[in-house]
C-alpha positions in Angstrom: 86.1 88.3 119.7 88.1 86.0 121.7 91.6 86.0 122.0 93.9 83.0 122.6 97.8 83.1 123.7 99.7 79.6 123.3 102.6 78.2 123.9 102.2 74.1 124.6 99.4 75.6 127.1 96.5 78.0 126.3 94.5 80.8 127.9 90.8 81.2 126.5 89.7 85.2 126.7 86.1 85.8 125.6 85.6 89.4 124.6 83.0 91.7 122.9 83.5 92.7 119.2 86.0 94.8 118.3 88.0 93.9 121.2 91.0 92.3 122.0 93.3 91.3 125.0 97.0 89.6 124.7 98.9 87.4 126.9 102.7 86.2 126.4 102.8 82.9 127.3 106.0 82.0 124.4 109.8 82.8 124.5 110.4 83.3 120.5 107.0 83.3 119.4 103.3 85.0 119.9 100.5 83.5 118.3 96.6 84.8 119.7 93.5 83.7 117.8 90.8 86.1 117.1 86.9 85.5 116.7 85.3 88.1 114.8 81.6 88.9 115.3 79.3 90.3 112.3 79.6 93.9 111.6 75.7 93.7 111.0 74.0 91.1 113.3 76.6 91.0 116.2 76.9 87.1 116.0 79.6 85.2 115.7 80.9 84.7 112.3 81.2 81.6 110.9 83.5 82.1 107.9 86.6 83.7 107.2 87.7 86.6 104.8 87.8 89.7 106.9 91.5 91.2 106.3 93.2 92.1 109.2 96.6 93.3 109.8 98.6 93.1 113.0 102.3 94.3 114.7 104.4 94.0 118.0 105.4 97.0 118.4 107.2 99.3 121.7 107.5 103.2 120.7 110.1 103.8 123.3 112.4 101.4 121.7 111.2 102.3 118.1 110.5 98.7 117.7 108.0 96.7 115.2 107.7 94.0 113.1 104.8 93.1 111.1 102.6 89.8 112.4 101.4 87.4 109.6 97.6 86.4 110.2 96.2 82.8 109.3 92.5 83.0 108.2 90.9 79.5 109.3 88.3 80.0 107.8 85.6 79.4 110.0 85.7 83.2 111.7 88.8 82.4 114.0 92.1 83.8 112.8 95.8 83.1 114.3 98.3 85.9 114.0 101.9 85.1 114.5 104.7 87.2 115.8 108.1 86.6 116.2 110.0 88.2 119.3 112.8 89.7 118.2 113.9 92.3 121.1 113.7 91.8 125.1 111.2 94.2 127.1 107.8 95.4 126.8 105.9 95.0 123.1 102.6 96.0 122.4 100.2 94.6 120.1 98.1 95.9 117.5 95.2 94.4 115.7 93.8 96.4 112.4 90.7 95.2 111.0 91.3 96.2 106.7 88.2 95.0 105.4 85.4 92.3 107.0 84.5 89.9 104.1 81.3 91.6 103.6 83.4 94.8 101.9 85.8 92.4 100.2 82.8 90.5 98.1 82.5 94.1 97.1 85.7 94.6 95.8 85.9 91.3 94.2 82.2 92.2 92.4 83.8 95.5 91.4 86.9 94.2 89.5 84.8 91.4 87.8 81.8 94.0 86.4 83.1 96.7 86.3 86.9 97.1 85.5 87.0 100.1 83.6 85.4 102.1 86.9 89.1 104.4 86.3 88.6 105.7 82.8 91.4 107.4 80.8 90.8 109.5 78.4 93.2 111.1 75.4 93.1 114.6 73.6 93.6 114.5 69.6 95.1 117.4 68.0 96.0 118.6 64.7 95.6 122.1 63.1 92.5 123.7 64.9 90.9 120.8 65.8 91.1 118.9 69.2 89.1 115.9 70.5 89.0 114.0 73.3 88.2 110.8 73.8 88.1 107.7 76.4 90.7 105.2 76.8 91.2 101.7 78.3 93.0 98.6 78.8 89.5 97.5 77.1 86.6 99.2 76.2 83.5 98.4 76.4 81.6 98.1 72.6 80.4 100.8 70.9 79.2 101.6 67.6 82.2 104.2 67.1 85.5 102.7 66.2 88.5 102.0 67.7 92.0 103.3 67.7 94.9 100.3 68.9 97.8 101.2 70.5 99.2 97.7 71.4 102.4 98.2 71.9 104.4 95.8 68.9 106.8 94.8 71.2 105.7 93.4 74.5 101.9 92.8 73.2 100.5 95.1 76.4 96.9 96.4 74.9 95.8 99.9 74.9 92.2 101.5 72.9 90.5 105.0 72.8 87.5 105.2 70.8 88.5 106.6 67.7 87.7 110.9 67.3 84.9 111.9 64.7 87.0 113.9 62.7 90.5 113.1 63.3 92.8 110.3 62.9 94.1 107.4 65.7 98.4 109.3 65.1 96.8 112.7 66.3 97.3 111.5 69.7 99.2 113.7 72.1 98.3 113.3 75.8 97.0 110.8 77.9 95.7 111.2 81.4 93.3 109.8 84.0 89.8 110.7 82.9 87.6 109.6 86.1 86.1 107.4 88.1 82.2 106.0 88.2 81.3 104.5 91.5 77.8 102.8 90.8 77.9 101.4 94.2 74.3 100.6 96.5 73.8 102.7 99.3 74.0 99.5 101.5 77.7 98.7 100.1 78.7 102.1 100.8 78.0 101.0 105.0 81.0 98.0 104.3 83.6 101.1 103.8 83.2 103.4 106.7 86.6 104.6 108.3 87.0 103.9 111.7 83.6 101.6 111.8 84.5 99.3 109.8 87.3 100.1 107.6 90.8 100.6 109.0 89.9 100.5 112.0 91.9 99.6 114.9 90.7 97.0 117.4 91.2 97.4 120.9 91.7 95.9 124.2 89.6 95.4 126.6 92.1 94.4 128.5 95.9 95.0 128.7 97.7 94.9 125.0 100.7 94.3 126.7 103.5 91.7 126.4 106.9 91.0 128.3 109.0 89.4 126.1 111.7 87.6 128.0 115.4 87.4 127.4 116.5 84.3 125.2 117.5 80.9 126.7 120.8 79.9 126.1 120.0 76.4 125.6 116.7 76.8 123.3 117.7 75.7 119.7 116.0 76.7 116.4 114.8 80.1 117.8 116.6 82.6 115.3 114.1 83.7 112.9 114.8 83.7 108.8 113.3 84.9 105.6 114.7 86.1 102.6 113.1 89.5 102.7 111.1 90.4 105.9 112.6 92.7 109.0 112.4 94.2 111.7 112.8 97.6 112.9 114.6 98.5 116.1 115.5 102.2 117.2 114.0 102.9 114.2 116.1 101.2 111.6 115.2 98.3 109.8 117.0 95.6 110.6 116.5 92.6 107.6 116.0 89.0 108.7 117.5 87.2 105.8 120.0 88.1 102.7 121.3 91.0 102.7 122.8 93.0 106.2 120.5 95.9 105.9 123.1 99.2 107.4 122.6 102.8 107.9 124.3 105.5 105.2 123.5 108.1 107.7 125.4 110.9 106.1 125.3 112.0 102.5 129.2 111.7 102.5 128.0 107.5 102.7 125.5 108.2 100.0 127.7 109.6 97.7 130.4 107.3 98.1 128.2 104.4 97.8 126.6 105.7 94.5 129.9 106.9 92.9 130.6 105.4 89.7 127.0 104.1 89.3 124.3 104.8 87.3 120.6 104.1 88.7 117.6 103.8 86.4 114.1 104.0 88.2 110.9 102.9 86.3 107.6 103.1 87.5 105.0 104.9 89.4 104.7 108.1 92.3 106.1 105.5 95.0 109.0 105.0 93.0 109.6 108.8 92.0 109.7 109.6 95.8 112.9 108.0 96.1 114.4 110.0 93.2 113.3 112.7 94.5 114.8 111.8 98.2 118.2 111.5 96.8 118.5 114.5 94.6 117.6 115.9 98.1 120.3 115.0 100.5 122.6 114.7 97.6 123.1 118.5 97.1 125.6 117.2 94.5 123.3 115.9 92.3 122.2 118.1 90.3 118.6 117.4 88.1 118.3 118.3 84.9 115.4 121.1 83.8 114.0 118.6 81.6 111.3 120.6 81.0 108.7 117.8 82.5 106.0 118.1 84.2 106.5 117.3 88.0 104.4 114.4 88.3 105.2 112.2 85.1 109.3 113.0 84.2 111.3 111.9 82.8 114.2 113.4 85.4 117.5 112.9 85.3 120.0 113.7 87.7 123.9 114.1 87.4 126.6 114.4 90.0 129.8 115.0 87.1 132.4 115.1 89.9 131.6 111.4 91.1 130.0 110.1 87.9 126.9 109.4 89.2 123.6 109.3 87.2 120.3 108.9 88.5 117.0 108.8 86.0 113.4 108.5 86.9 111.0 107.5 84.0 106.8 106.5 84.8 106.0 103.2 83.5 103.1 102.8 80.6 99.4 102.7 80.5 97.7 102.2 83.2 98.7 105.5 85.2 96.8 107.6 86.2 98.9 110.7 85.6 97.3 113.4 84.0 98.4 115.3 81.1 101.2 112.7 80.2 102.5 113.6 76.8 101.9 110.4 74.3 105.3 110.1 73.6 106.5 109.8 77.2 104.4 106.5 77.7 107.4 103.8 78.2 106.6 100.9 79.0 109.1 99.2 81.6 110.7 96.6 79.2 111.4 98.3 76.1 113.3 100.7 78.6 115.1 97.7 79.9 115.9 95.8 76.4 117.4 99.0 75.7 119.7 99.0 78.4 123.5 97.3 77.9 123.4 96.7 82.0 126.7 96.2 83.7 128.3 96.0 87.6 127.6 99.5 87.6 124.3 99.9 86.5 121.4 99.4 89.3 117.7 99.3 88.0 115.0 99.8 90.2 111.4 98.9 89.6 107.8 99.6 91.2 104.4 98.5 89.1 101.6 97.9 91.7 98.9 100.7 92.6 97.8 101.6 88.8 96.7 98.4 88.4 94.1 98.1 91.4 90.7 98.2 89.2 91.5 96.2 87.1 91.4 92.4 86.5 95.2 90.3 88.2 95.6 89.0 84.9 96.0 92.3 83.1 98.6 93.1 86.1 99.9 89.2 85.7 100.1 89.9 82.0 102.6 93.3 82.7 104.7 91.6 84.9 105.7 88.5 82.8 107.0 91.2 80.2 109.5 93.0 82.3 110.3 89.2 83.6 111.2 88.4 80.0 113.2 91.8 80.2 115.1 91.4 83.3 115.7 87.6 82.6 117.5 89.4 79.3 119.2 91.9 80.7 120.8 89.4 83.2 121.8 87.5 80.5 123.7 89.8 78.8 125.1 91.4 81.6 124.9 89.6 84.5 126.5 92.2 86.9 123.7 94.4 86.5 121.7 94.9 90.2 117.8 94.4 89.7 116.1 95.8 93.0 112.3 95.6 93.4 109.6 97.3 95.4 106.5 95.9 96.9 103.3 97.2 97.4 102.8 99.1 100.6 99.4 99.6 102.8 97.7 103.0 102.3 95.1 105.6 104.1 91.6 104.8 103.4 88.5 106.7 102.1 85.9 105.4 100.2 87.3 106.5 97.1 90.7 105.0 98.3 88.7 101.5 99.4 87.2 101.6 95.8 90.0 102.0 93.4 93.7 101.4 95.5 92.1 99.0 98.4 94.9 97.8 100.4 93.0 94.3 99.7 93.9 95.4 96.1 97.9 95.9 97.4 97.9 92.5 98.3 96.7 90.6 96.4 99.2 92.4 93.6 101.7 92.1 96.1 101.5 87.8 96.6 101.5 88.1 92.3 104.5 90.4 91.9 106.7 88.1 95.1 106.0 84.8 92.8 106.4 86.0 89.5 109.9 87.3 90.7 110.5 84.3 92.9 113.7 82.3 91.5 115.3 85.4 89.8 118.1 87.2 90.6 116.7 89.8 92.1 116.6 91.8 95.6 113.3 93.2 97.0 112.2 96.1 99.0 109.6 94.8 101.2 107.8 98.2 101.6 104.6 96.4 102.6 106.5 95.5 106.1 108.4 98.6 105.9 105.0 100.5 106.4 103.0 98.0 108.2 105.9 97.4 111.1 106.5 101.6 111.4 104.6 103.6 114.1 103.9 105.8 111.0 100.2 106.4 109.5 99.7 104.3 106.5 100.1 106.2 103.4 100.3 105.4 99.6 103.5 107.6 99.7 105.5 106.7 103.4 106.7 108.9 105.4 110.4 110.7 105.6 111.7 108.0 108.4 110.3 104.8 106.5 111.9 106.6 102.7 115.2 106.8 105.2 115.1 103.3 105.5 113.9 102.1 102.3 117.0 103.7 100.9 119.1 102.2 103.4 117.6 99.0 102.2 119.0 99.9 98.8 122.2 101.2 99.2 123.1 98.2 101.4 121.8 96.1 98.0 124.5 98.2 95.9 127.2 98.4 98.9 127.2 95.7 100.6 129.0 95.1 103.7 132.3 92.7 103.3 130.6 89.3 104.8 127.0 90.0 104.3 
């Protein structure tokens, strides 16, 4: 790998594989260049495709910010950080994927996208079946039931039951997963080797970042939804002032008079379940739900506050999921009347990782239609957003929730969105910037933030 710092002059660093060294040789912004060698034959590679991650980060000042790389496509990549706090930084280079393992994935998701199978049980009287279930499924000689929803056209089958009918449908869960993967792919997904694993350097990873000229112009850095964090609060780089609600005194007061409707999957229901947590005043409902699929509800009477959780439709990979609690995200929104006081708050992205972008494409243009609606009719209404975030990795993980996966979902979901009136949570730079693991659910100080990030959507600071 070779490493290069520039700023109007460059310093050339040739290094093994797997290696890295920095210099700082900008004011406002790093850029280094790596060469990646092949994982196999230890030469130089000559085309692009590996996915890497990077971050400047100090741990002392609980400091980070997440670097964009630039795949040149020739086996070089540039990553580019901006400097956004004086002293010592270090950075970090994560190697996702090599290209090798992403041909993989992309073969996966092109032969084989029902690899996650669902399956539903049929009951009526004494007799129970069960029976698979799919976005699509493959063709048999035994019939099919359709469960296309009427209203937003999303497709759903299960092979019909021998001896009962398609309406004795009652549950729907995640039925398994076949891998059918060669022994030589399964070497592209090893943890630590080759997958997730963090490259280091040789040298010192080190930079000084210096204090900002008073006379450089152009240097402040803006985007509509990226940050920063710094003593370990996220600090937003665009839109919105992102500020701290540090006691639930804030939170309440912030929430009172508001109701806040959350659809969608696990990473979504961690939020509800943060704030019926340091909101002792909110009080949930025994729905009589099971834990993982709601619907919750949550009431604090003495500041009229409401707070609902609700999964979003097929795919999810829930298990035991009672048929008639499959919503799908905009039929819940059409039936809302929206309003200044009503917040909904939406997050569709890791159910969808096996299969095909345009079945995930297809899902998102519906609830676009439905927030476009909703906005129209009641334009005060808040519409807040969540991104996909990076995870841990097994092979399992690599197979059917890839971080490759994420992204991919993630660049769909930012440009379908892109011109509405709508606020994002960019929990993919929220986790990527943190000192945290990765993890498909983040981790209490990362949730802290994310919620920050919300409440400063819904109480905004007077001039921000």
């Amino acid at each position: 790998m070779m490493v290069r710092a520039c700023n109007r002059r460059e310093v050339n660093i040739y290094l093994p594989k797997y290696s890295a060294s920095f210099l700082l040789l900008a004011v406002f912004v790093l850029i280094f260049i790596l060469h990646n060698m092949d994982f196999q034959k230890g030469q130089p590679k000559k085309s692009g495709g590996d996915f890497l991650v990077t971050r400047l980060h100090d741990l002392k000042l609980g400091a980070g910010v997440a670097g964009k790389v630039v795949d040149h496509l020739n086996g070089c990549y540039s990553a580019v950080f901006s400097l956004l706090w004086e002293g010592s930084a270090q950075v970090e280079v994560t190697l996702v994927h090599p290209s090798e393992a992403v041909t993989v994935l992309r073969r996966l998701t092109s032969e084989q996208p029902d690899r996650i199978y669902f399956q539903s049980v049929f009951h009526s009287g004494s007799v129970s079946e069960t029976t698979t279930c799919n976005v699509c499924l493959r063709p048999t000689q035994q019939p099919l039931c359709n469960y296309t929803d009427r209203h937003t056209g999303e497709p759903w089958f299960c092979y019909k039951p021998k001896k009962l009918s398609c309406d004795a449908r009652i549950t729907h869960s995640k039925g398994g997963f076949k891998e059918n993967l060669k022994a030589e792919e399964k070497k592209l997904f090893q943890s630590d080797v080759n997958m997730k694993v963090s490259i280091q350097a040789s040298g010192s990873a080190s930079v000084v970042v210096l204090p900002k000229k008073t006379d450089v112009k152009n240097s402040d850095v803006k985007c509509e939804h990226c940050g920063y964090y710094y003593q370990g609060a996220w600090r937003a780089l665009g839109g919105t002032t992102v500020h701290q609600f540090n006691t639930s005194s804030d939170i309440r007061q912030c929430l009172k008079h508001k109701m806040v409707h959350l659809y969608g999957d696990s990473t979504i229901r961690q939020w509800f379940e943060h704030l019926i947590t340091v909101l002792p005043e909110l009080k949930k409902f025994n729905l009589h739900t099971l834990k993982q699929v709601g619907p919750f509800i949550a009431l604090d009477y003495a500041n009229n506050t409401l707070v609902t959780y609700r999964c979003h439709g097929p795919p999810i990979r829930f298990v035991d999921v009672p048929t008639s609690s499959l919503r799908y995200i905009a039929n819940e929104l059409d039936g809302l009347p929206g309003g200044s006081n009503t917040v909904v708050v939406l997050g569709i992205w890791s159910h969808f990782s096996t299969f095909p972008i345009e079945v995930y494409i297809r899902r998102l243009q519906s609830i676009r239609r439905a927030v476009v609606q909703l906005l129209d009719r009641a334009p005060g209404t808040l519409v807040i957003i969540r991104t996909a975030n990076l995870k841990a990795l097994t092979l399992y993980e690599a197979l059917t929730n890839s971080d490759w996966y994420s992204l991919q979902r993630d660049k769909v979901l930012r440009a379908v969105f892109k011109g509405l009136n709508v606020h994002l949570v960019d929990a993919w730079e929220m986790g990527l910037a943190h000192d945290l693991p990765h993890s498909l659910h983040p981790q209490h100080p990362i949730i802290e933030n994310m919620i920050d990030v919300i409440l400063s959507y819904i109480c905004p600071e007077k001039g921000s």
